[in-house]
C-alpha positions as CSV (number, residue, x, y, z in Angstrom):
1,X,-3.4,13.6,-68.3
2,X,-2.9,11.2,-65.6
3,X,-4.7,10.8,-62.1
4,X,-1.4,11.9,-60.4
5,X,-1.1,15.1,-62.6
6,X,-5.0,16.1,-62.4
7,X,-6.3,18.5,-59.4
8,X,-7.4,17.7,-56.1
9,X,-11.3,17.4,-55.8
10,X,-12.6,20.7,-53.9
11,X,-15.3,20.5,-51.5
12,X,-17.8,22.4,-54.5
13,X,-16.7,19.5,-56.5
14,X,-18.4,16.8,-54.1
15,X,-21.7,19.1,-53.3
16,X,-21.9,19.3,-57.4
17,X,-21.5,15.5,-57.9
18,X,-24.4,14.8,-54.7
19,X,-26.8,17.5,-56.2
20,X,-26.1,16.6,-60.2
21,X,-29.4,15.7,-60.9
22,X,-28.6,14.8,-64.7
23,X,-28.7,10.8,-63.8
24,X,-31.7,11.1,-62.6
25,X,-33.2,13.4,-64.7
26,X,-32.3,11.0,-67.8
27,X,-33.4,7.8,-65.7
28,X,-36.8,9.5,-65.8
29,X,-36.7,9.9,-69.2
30,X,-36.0,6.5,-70.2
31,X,-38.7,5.3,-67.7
32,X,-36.5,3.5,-66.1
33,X,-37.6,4.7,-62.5
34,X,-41.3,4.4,-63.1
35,X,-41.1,0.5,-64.6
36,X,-38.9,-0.3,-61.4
37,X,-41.3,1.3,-58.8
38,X,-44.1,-0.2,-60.3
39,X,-42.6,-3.5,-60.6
40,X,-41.9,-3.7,-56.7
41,X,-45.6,-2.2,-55.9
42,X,-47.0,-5.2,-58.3
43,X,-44.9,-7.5,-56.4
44,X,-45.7,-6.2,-53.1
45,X,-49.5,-6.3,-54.4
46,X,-49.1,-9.9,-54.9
47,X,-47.5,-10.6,-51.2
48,X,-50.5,-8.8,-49.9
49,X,-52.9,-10.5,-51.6
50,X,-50.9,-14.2,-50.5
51,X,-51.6,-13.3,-46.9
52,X,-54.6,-12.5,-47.2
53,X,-55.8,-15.4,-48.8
54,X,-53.6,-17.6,-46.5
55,X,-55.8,-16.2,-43.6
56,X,-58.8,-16.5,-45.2
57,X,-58.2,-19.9,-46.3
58,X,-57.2,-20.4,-42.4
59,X,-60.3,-19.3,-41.3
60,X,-62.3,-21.0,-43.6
61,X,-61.5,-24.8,-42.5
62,X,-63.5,-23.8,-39.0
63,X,-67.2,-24.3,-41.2
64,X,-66.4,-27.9,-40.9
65,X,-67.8,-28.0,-37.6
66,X,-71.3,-29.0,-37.4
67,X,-72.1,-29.8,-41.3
68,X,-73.5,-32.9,-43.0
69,X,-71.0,-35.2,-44.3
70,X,-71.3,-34.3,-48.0
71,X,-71.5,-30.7,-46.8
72,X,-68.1,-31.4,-45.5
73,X,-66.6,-33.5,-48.5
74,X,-67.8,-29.8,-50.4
75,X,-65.7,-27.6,-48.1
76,X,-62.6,-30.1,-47.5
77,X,-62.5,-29.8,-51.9
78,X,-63.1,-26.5,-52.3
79,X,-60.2,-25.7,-49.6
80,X,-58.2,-27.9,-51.6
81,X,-58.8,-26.2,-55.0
82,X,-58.8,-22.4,-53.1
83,X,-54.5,-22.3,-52.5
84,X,-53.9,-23.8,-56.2
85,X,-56.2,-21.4,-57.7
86,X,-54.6,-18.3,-55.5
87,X,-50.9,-19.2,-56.7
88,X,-51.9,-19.7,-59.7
89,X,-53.5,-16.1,-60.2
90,X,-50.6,-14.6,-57.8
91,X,-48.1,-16.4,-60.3
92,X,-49.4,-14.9,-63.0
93,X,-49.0,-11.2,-61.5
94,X,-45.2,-11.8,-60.3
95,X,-44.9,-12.8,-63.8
96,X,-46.7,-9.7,-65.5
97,X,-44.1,-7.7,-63.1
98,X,-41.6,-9.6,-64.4
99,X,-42.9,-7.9,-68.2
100,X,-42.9,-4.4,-66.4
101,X,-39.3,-4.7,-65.7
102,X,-38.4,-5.6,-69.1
103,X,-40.2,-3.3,-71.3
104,X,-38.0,-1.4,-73.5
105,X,-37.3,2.5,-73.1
106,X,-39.1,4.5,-74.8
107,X,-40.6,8.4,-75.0
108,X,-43.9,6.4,-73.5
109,X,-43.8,4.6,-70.8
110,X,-47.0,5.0,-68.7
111,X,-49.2,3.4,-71.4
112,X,-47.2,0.2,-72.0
113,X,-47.4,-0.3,-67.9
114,X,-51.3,0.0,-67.8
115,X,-51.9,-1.9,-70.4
116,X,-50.1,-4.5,-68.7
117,X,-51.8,-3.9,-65.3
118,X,-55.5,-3.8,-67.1
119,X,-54.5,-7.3,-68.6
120,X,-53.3,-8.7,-65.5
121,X,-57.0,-8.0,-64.0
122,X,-58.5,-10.1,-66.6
123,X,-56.0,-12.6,-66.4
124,X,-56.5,-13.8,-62.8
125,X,-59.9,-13.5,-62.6
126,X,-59.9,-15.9,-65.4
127,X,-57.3,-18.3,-64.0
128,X,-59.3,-18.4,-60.6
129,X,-62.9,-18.8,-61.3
130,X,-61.3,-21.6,-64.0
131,X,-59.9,-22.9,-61.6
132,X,-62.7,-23.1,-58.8
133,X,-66.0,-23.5,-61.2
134,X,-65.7,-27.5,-60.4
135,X,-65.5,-27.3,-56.7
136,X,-68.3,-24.9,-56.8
137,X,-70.5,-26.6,-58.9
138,X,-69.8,-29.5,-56.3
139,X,-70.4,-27.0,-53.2
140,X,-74.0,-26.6,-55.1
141,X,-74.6,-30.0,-55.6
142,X,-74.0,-31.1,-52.0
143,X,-74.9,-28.1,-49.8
144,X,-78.6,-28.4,-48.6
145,X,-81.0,-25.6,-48.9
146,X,-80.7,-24.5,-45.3
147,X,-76.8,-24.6,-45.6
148,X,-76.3,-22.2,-48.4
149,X,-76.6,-19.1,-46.5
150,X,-73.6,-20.0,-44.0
151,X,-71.3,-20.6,-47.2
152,X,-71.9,-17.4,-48.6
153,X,-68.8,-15.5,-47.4
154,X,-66.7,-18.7,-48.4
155,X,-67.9,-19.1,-52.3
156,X,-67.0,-16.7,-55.0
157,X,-70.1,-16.5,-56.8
158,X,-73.8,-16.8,-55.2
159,X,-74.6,-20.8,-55.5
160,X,-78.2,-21.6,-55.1
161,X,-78.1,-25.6,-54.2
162,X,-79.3,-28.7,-56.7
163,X,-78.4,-29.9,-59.9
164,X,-79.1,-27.2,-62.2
165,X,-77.7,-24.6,-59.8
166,X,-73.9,-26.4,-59.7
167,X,-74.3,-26.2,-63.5
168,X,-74.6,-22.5,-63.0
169,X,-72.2,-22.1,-61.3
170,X,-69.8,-24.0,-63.5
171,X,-70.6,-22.3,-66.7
172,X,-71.2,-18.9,-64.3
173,X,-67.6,-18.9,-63.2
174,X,-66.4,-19.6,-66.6
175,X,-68.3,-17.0,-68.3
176,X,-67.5,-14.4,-65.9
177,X,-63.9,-15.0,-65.9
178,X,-63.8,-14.8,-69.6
179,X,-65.3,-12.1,-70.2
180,X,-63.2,-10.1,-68.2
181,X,-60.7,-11.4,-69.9
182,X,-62.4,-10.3,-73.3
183,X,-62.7,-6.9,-71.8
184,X,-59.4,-6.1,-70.5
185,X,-57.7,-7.4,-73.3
186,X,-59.9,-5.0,-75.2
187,X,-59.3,-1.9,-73.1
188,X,-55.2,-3.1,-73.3
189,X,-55.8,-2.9,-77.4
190,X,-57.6,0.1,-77.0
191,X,-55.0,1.7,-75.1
192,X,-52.3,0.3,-77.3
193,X,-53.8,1.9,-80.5
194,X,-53.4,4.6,-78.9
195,X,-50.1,4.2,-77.9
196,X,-49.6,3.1,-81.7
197,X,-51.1,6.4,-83.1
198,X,-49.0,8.8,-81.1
199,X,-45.5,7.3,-81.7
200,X,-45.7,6.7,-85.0
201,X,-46.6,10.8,-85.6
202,X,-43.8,10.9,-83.2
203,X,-41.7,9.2,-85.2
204,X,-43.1,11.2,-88.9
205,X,-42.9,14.2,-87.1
206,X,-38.9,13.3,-86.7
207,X,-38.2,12.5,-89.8
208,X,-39.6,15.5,-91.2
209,X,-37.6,17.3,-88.8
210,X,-34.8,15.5,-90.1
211,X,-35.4,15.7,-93.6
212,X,-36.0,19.7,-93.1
213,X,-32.5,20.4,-92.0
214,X,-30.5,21.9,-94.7
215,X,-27.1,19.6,-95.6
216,X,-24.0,20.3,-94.7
């Protein structure tokens, strides 16, 4: 049949096609929805996150005034290391959106995504302490005794001031940071087992499904 030979649309014809909630319905099903919303909050996430280290960052550079010089050679490195240690961690959550985006469909889609988002924890808390355990050591190493209490609010981990104390907090940050990687990556396998488990009895439970239909 051509186009000129088939019927004029009715009016019932255009509410059925705006209400037809089939597309969406199956989008659902696939996931498809769910991987894209979350993919835009993770993003969004990451933005937020940006600015708020940007003005933290900003505000940080005003403990310069009034501090010894070594005190200062401290803070002007540690504000140096802070914005490459934030991209880096920020990078690598664009970049775990990025994975959100391109799972595959499939009957589960809510696991795959946490498991995802639990590992992405672990990840940049990793990637950041790594990445600020030497300037930290170094704020504890040049940061006198009646100093540390004003740096408080601007170092990630408590740093108590000498020697031995900027090796703990070298070792400190790295020990921290991986184990919470250790642990997220075991809660992602734990979830993932799970995962595992219930589609393959998905998938047995099909083909006995299957394999019970008489032939034709």
């Amino acid at each position: 049949m051509n186009a000129a030979d088939q019927p004029p649309k009715t009016a019932r014809d255009y509410v059925r096609n705006v209400v037809d909630i089939a597309p969406l319905l199956s989008a659902l099903e696939r996931g498809a929805i769910i991987r894209k919303t979350v993919r835009i909050l993770m993003q969004v996430l990451a933005g937020v996150l940006g600015m708020f280290l940007i003005i933290f960052w900003i505000k940080a550079w005003g403990m310069l005034k009034d501090v010894r010089f070594f005190t200062g050679v401290a803070v002007v490195i540690w504000q140096l290391a802070f914005p490459c240690a934030g991209y880096l961690a920020l990078k690598l959550l664009f970049a775990r959106a990025a994975d959100v985006r391109t799972l595959p469909d499939s009957d589960y889609v809510v696991a795959p995504i946490v498991g995802i988002l639990v590992t992405v924890y672990g990840e940049m808390v990793f990637v950041f302490l790594g990445v600020m355990s030497l300037p930290l050591a170094l704020m504890a190493w040049c940061v006198a005794e009646r100093e540390a209490y004003t740096f408080r609010e601007l170092t990630v981990m408590p740093v108590t001031p000498g020697f031995l104390g900027g090796i703990k907090a070298f070792l400190g940050c790295w020990a921290v940071g991986f184990v919470a990687l250790l642990l997220t990556r075991l809660l992602r396998e734990c979830l993932m087992a799970v995962f595992s488990i219930a589609q393959d009895v998905h998938l047995l439970r099909r083909r006995g499904e299957e394999s019970a239909k008489p032939l034709a």
